[in-house]
N, C-alpha and C positions, 0 to 999 in steps of 0.2 A: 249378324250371325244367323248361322241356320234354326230355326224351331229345334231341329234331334240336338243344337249344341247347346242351344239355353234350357233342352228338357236334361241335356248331363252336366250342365250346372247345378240346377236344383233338385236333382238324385245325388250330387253329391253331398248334398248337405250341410256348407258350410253355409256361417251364419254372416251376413253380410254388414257391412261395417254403418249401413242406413237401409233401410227396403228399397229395394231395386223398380225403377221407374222404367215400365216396357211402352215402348209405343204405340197404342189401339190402331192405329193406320198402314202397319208393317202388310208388307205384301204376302201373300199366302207362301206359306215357308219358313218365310225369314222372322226374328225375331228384332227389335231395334231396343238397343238399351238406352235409355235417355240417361244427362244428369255427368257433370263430369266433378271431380273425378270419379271413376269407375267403385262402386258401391262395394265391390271385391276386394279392393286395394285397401292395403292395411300400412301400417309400420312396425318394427320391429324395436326391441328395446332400445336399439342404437339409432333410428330415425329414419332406416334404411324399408325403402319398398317393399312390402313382401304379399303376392297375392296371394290372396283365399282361396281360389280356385287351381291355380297352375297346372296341377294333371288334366284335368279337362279343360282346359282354357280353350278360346276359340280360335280358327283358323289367324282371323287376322289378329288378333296377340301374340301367336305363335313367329308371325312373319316382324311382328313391331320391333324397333329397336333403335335408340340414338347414341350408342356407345359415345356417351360423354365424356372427357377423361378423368372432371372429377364431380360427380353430380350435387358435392355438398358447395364448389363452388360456381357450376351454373348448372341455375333451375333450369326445370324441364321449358322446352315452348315448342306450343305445335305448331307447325303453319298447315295451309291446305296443297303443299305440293305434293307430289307422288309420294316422297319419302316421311313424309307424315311429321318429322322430327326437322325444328331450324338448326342449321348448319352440319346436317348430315352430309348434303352432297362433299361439302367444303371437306370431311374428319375421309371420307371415300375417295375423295379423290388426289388429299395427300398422306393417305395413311394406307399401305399395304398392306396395313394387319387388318386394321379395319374394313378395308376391301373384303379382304378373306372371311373374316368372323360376319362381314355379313351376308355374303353368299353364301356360306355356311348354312344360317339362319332362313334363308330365305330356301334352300331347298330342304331342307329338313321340316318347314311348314309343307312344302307339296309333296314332297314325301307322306305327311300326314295326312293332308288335302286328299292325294289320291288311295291313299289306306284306308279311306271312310266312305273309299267311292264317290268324293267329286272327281266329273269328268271338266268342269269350264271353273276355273278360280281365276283370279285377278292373280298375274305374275308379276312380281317385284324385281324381274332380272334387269340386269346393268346392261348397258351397249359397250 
């Protein structure tokens, strides 16, 4: 993330669920959160994800997403492809809803992206 987006993390004030582990080696700008999972990320009474941050959340949370169909019966798993989440492509490429909800998603981060004045982000569009 950007340094301005980890300084509106911690103006916002929420209280994080372990202290947050920053990277001393991040490139001038950027901030690098170590530590998975994400220090922000909480539960709700019901067992259900709910993060601490969401109004400020960072570009690339904004674009994240694996619309699982039912996340109490598969866990999360990342892998290192473009789409961050295993068997995204698979849920995209036979789900038109899901096509939809996440193009959705994906421009409504650059929407954001460019409303805070980036001009160069990483684009998550589909061919």
């Amino acid at each position: 993330m950007t340094s301005a987006e980890r300084e509106a993390i911690e103006a916002f004030g929420a209280t994080p669920m372990r202290p947050p582990v920053w990277a001393s080696d991040a490139p001038a700008g950027w901030a690098l959160l170590q530590g998975k999972p994400c220090p922000y990320l909480d539960r709700d009474e019901d067992g259900k994800a709910v993060c601490l941050v969401y109004e400020v959340r960072p570009f690339n949370c904004r674009r994240f997403g694996c619309f699982r169909p039912s996340p109490e019966l598969e866990p999360l798993e990342l892998d290192h492809s473009k789409l961050g989440c295993k068997n995204l492509s698979d849920r995209i490429a036979n789900s038109p809803e899901v096509l939809r909800a996440y193009r959705k998603m994906q421009r409504q981060a650059q929407e954001w992206a460019t409303a805070h004045g980036w001009k160069h982000f990483k684009s998550m569009k589909l061919s």
